[in-house]
C-alpha positions in Angstrom: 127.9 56.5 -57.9 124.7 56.8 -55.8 127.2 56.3 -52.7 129.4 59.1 -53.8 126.7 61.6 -54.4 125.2 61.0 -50.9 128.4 61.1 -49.2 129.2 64.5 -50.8 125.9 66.1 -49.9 126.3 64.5 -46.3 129.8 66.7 -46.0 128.5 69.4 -47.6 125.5 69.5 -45.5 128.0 68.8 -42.1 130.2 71.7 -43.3 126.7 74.3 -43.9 126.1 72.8 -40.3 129.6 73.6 -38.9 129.4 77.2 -40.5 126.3 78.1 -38.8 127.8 76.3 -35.5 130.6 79.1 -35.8 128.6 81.7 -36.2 126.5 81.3 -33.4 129.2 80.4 -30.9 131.1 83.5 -32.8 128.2 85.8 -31.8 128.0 84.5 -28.2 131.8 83.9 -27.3 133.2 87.0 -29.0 130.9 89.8 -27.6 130.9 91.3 -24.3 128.6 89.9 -21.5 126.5 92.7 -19.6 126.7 92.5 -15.8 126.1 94.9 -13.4 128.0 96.3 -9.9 126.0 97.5 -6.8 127.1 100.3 -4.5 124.6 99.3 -1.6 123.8 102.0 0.7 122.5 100.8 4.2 120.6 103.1 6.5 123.4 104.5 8.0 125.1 105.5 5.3 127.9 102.6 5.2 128.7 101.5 2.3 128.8 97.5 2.1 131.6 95.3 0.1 131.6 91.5 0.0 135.5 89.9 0.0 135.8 87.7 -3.1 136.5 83.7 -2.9 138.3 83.4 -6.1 141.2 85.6 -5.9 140.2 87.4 -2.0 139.9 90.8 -2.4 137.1 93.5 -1.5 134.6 93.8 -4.5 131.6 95.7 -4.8 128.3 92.6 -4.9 127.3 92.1 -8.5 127.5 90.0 -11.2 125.9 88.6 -14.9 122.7 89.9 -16.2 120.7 86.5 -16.6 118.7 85.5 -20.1 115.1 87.4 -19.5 116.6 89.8 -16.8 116.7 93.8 -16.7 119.3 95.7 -14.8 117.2 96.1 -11.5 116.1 92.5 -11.6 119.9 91.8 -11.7 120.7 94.0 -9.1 117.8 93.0 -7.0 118.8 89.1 -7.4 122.6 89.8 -6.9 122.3 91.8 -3.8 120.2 89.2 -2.3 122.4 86.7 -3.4 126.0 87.8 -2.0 125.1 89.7 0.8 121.3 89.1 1.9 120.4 92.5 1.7 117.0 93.7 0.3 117.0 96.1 -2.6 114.5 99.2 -1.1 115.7 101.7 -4.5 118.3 102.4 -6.9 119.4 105.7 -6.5 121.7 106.5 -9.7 123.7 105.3 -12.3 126.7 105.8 -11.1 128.6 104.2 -15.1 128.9 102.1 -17.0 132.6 100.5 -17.5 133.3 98.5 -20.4 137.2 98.1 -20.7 138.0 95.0 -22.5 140.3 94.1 -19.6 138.5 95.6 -16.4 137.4 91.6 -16.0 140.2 89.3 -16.0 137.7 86.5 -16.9 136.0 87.8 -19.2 135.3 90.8 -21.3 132.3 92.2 -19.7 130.2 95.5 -19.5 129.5 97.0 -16.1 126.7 99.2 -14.9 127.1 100.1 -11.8 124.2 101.8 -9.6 123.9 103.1 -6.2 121.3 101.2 -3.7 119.4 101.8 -0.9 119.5 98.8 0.8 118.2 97.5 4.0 118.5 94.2 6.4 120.8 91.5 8.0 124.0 91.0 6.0 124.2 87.0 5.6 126.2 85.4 3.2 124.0 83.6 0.9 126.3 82.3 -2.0 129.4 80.8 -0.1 131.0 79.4 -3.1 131.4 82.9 -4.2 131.8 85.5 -0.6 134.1 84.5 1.8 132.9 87.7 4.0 130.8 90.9 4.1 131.1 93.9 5.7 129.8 97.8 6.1 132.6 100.6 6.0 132.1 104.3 6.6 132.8 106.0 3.4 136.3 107.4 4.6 137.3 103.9 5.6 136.8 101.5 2.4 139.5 99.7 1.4 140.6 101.5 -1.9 143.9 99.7 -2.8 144.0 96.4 -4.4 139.9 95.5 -5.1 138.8 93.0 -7.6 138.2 93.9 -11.7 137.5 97.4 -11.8 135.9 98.1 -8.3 138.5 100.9 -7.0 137.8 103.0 -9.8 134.2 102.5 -9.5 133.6 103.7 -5.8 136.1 106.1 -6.5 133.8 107.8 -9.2 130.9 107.4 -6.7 132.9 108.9 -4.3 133.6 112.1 -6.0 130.1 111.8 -7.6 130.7 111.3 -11.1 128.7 109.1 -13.9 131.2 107.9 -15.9 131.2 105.9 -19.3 134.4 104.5 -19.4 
């Protein structure tokens, strides 16, 4: 009998143990993760895009906001990260997009800034930038950009803040 009773307690206390794994992995997996796009600005005025590894389109640099991070530590870290540029100031908010499909990986929410950037373009993270480049504002590569990125520079372009 003494078996019995310990057995039941030991799955009731695995099942109390699996409800609370659920819920935790519940609250991570099914809520949007907070990441950030960069417009980066160099002195000239060019505006600078990175081309993607995984699927090889033009993006604008960015990615996840990191456990203990703000938005300009992100933005800071990312810039120096996929293009080797130095953050000098972030200009504006130029939105924040949160579409649940913007992201084909994941459902994420973007805020996107302008930056005043300065230094050598280098590709830092190869595993994620294939290439880097400036453009002139009325020759970036609108058409087919990764996630959400057209509509982003778009709204920069004609100077909106958007919430979308």
């Amino acid at each position: 009998m003494k078996v019995i009773a310990f057995f039941a307690k030991s799955v009731h206390s695995a099942r109390s143990l699996w409800r609370i794994g659920q819920t935790v992995l519940g609250i991570i997996f099914r809520h949007p993760i907070t990441g950030t796009s960069i417009i980066p600005i160099l002195p000239d005025g060019q505006i600078v895009l990175i081309r993607r590894r995984d699927d090889g389109c033009w993006a604008l640099p960015g990615g996840m906001v990191d456990w203990g991070e703000d938005i300009s530590k992100t933005v800071r870290r990312e810039l120096m990260e996929e293009t080797g540029l130095e953050l000098i100031e972030i200009r504006r908010l130029v939105g924040v997009y949160s579409a649940p499909d913007r992201d084909p990986r994941i459902h994420s929410i973007c805020v996107v800034v302008e930056a005043k950037v300065q230094g050598m373009m280098v590709v830092e993270d190869t595993l994620e930038v294939m290439e880097i480049r400036a453009f002139p504002a009325e020759s970036l590569p609108l058409g087919k950009m990764s996630h959400d990125h057209s509509q982003q520079l778009q709204d920069y372009l004609n100077g909106l803040t958007t919430l979308a």
